[in-house]
C-alpha positions as CSV (number, residue, x, y, z in Angstrom):
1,X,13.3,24.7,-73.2
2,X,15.0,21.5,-73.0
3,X,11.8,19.4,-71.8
4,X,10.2,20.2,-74.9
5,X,12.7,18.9,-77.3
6,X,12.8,15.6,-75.2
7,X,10.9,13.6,-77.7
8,X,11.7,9.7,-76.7
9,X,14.1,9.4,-73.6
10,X,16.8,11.1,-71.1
11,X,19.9,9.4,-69.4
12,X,20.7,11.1,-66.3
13,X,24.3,9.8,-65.1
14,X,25.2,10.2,-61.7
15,X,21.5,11.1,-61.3
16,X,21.3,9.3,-57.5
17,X,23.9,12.2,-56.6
18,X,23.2,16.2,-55.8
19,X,22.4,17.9,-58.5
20,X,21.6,14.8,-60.8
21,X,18.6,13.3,-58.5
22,X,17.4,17.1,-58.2
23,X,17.3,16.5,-62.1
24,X,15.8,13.4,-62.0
25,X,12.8,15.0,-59.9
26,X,12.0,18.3,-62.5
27,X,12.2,15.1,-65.4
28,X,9.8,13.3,-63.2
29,X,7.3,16.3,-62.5
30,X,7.6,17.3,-66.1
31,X,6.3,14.0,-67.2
32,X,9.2,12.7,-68.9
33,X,8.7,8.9,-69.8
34,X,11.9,6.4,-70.4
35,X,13.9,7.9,-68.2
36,X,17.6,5.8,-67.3
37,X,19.6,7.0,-64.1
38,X,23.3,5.5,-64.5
39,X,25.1,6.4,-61.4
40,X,28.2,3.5,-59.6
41,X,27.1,4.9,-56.3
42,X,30.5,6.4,-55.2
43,X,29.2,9.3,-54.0
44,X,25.8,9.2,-54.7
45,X,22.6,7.4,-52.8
46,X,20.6,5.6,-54.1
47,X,17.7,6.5,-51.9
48,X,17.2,9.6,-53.6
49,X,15.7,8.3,-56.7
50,X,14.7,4.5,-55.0
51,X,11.0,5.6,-55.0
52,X,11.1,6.2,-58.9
53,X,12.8,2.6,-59.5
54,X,10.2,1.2,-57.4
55,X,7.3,2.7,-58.8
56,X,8.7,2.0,-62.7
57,X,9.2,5.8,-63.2
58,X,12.6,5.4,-64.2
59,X,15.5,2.6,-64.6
60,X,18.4,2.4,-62.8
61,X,21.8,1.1,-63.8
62,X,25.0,0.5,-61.8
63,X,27.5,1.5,-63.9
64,X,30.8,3.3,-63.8
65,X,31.9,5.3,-66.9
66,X,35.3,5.3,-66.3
67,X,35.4,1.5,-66.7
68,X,33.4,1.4,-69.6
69,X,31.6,2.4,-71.9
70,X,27.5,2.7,-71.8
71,X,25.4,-0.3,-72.5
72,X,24.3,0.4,-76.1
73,X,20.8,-0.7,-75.5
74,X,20.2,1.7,-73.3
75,X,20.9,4.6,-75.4
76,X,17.7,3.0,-77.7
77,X,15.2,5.2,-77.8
78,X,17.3,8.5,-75.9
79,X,17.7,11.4,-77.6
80,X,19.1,13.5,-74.4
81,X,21.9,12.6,-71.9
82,X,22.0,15.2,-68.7
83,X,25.9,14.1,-67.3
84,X,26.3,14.9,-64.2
85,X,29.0,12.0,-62.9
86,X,32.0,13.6,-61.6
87,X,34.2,12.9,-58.7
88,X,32.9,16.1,-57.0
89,X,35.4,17.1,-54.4
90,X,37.6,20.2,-55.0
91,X,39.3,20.0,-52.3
92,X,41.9,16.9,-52.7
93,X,45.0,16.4,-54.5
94,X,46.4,13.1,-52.9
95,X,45.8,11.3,-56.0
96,X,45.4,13.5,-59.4
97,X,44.4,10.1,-60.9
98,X,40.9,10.3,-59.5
99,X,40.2,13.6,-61.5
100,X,41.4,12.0,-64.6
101,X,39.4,8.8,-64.3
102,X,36.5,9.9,-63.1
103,X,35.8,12.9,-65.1
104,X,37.3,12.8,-68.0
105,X,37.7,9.4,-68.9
106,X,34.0,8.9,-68.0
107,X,33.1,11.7,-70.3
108,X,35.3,10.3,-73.4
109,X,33.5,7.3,-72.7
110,X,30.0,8.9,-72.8
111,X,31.0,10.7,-75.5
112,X,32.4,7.6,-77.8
113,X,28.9,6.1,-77.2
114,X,27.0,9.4,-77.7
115,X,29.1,9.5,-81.2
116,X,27.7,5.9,-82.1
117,X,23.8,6.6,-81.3
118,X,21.2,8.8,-82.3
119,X,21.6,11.2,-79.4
120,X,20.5,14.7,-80.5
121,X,21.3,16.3,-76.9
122,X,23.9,16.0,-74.2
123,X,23.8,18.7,-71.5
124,X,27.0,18.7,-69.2
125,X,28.1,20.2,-65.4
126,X,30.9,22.0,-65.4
127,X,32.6,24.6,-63.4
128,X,33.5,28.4,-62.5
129,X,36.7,26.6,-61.4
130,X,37.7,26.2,-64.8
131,X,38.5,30.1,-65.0
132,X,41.3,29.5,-62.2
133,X,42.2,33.3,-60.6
134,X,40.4,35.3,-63.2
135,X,41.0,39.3,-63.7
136,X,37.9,40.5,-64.6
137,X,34.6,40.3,-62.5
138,X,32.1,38.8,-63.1
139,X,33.5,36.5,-65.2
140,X,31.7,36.1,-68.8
141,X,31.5,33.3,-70.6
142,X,34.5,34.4,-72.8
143,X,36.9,35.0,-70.5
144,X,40.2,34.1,-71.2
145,X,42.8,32.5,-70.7
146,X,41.7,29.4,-69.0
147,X,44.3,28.2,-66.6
148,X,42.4,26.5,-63.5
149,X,44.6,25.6,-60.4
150,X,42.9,22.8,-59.0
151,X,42.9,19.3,-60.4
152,X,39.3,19.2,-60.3
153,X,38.9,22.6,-62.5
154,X,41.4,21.1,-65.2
155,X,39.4,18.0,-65.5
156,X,36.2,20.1,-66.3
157,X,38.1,21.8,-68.8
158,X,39.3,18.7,-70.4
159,X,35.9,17.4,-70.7
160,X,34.6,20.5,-72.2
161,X,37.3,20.5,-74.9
162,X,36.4,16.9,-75.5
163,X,32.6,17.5,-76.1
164,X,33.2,20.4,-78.1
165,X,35.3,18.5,-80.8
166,X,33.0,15.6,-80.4
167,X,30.0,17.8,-80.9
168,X,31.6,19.5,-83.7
169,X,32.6,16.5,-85.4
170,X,29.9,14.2,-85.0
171,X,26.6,16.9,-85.2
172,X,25.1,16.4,-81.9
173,X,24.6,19.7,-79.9
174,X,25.9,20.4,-76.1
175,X,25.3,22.6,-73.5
176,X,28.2,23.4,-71.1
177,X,27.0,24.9,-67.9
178,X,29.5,26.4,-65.5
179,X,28.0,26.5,-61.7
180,X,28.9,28.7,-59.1
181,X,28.8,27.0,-55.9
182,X,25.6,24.9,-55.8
183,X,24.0,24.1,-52.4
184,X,20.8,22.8,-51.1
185,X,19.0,19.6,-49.7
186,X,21.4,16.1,-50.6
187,X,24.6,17.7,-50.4
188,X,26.9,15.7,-48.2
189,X,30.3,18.2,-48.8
190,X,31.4,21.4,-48.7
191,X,31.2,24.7,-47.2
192,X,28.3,23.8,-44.7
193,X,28.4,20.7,-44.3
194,X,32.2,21.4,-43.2
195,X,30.8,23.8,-40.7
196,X,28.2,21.8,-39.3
197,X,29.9,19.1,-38.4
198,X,32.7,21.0,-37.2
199,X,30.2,22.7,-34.4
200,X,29.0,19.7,-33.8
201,X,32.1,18.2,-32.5
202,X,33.5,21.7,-30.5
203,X,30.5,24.6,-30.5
204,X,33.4,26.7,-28.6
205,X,35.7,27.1,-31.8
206,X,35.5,26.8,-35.4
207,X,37.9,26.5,-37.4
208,X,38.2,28.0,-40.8
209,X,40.5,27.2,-43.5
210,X,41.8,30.8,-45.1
211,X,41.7,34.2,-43.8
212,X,37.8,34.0,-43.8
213,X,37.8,36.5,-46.8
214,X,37.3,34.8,-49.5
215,X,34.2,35.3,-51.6
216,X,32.0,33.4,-53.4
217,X,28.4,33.0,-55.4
218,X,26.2,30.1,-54.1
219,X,23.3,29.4,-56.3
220,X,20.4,27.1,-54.4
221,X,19.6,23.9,-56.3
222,X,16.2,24.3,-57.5
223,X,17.3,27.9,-59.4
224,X,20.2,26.3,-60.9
225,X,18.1,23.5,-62.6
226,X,15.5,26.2,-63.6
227,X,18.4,27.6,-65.0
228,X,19.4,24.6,-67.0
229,X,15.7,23.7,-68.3
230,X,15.1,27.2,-69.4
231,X,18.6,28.2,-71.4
232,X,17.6,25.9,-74.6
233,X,16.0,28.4,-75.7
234,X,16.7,29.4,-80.0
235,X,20.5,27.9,-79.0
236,X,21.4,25.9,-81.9
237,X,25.4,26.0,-81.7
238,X,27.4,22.6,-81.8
239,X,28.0,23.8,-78.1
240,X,27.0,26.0,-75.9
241,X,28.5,27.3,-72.8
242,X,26.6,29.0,-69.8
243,X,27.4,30.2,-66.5
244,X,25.1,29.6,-63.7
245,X,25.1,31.5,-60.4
246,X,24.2,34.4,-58.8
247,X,24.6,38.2,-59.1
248,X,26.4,38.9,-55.8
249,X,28.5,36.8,-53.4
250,X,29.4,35.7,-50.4
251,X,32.8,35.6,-47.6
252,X,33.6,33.1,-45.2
253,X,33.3,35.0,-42.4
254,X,29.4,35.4,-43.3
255,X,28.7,31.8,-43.7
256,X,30.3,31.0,-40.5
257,X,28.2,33.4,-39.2
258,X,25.2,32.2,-40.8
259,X,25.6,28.3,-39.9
260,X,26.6,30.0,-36.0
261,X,22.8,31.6,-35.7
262,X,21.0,28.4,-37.5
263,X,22.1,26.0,-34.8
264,X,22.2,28.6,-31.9
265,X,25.6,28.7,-31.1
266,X,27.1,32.1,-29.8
267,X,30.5,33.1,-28.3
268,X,32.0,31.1,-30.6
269,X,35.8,31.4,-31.3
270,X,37.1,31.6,-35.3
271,X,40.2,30.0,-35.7
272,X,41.6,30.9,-39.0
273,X,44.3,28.5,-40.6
274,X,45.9,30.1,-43.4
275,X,48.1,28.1,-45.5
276,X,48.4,30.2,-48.6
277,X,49.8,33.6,-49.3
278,X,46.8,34.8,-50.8
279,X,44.6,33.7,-47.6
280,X,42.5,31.4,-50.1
281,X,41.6,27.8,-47.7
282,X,43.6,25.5,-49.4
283,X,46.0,24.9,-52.7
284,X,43.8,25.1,-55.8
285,X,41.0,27.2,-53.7
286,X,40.0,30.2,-55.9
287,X,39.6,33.1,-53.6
288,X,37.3,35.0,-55.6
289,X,34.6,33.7,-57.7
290,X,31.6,35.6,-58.9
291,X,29.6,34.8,-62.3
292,X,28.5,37.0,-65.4
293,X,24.9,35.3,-65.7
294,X,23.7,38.4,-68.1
295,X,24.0,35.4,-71.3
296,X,21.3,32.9,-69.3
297,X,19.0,35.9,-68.0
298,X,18.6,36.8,-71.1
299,X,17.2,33.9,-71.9
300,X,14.8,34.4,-69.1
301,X,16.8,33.3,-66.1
302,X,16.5,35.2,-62.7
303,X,17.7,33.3,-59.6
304,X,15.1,33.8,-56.8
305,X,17.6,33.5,-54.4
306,X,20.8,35.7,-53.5
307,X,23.9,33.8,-52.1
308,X,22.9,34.5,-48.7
309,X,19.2,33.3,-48.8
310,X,20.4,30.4,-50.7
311,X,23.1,29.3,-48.2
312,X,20.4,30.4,-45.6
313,X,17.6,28.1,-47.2
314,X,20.3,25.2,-47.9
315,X,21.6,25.6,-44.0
316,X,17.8,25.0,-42.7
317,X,17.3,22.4,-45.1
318,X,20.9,20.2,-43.8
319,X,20.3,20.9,-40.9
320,X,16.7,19.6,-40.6
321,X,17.9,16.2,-42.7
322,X,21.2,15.3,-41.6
323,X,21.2,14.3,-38.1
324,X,23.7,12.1,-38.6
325,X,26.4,14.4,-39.5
């Protein structure tokens, strides 16, 4: 696995955010010294990696990729880069400038410094969205054609298709994970959190964008960062492309459900608001999503949760830290 071939240091950007402080906690655990979180706090918090600044576990840098490129002396002594800095919200479309800046210009950025340094590793977070409406499911690795309909999915791609010809061209190996949904403690958007503070506001109605029918994989965090630490196994390609998820899935209708019986709230009315023809929630919402993970279990990858024990889990977990929402 990945920990092993760690021999000097790891960068972790956007490592105060969701997935990347979940990182910076198995890195941590695992033992792994000079360790350097760069993260510009736009949608991350700090406080989820302020006790391993404090206590000289890891460095932190404020820094924002899209601006610039990384300090050079802090890719001394690195020989992996987990990126994880992304503007993370699906779900807008106000300003397509955003996707563009903060994803892939950041990761052109990374990657002109990777290409400059001794970096042997860069593992990346991508996206199912990047397979748009796909026709077959679940969806392997090789599916094609990718044509993603959201803003945010195209901006994954891009990236990927940047790291690739970097990776070819300059001989440093990447791994391109493509999440389902990931959920669990520190997420602040999305499905649930949606919900939840929805209820909050009017426990007598919820409303629900789409026709409640769409169908998804949710993958709890811990299992998809197992995931992650145990795919490098005998993968030696320039890159590397996983998908990370679940074998079933979820609707709508069921999570509502589910976040309904958490915080006790019956007799609820679902109001649907369906804005597409296809009843997806929103323009660029896939309706459908499930994952081919058969290429990661075979590498010895079982999630221990399904897509309802992981939203359940996740649901308990918000609920219990988020008073506030």
């Amino acid at each position: 696995m990945i920990l092993d071939k760690i021999r000097e240091g790891a960068i972790v950007t956007g490592g105060s955010g969701f997935i990347g402080s979940h990182m910076v906690d198995n890195l941590i655990t695992s033992n792994i010294d000079n360790i350097v979180v760069i993260d510009n706090l736009s949608s991350g918090d700090y406080l989820n990696i302020s006790k391993y600044v404090d206590n000289g576990r890891i460095i932190f840098h404020k820094s924002d990729l899209s601006k610039s490129y990384i300090d050079e002396k802090l890719l001394n002594g690195v020989d992996t880069i987990f990126h994880f800095a992304a503007y993370p919200e699906v779900r807008f479309f106000d300003d397509p400038s955003k996707y563009f800046e903060d994803n892939v210009r950041s990761t052109f950025n990374l990657l002109e410094a990777i290409r400059k340094s001794s970096v042997k590793y860069l593992i990346f977070s991508s996206s199912s969205t990047i397979y748009g409406k796909p026709k077959i499911f679940p969806t392997p690795e090789q599916y094609g054609p990718l044509v993603p309909i959201s803003h945010y999915g195209s901006s994954k791609l891009a990236c990927e298709a940047l790291i690739s010809s970097f990776s070819h061209t300059y001989g440093f190996s990447s791994y391109v994970f493509r999440f389902a949904n990931v959920v669990g403690p520190r997420s602040k958007h999305g499905i649930i959190w949606d919900f939840i503070k929805k209820i909050k506001q009017d426990n007598k109605q919820l409303s629900i964008l789409g026709d409640g029918t769409q169908s998804k994989s949710y993958i709890y965090i811990q299992d998809c960062i197992d995931a992650m630490l145990l795919s490098f196994k005998d993968l030696n390609d320039p890159v590397n492309i996983l998908n990370i998820g679940t074998e079933d899935a979820i609707d709508v209708i069921s999570i509502a459900d589910l976040v309904c019986s958490n915080m006790g709230i019956d007799n609820i009315e679902y109001n649907f608001i369906k804005s597409t023809l296809d009843g997806s929630g929103w323009i660029g919402d896939v309706k459908s999503m499930n994952l081919d993970i058969s290429k990661v279990q075979k590498l010895g990858f079982n999630p221990r949760y399904s897509s309802k024990d992981a939203l359940s889990l996740a649901i308990k977990e918000i609920l219990h830290s988020s008073k506030n929402i």
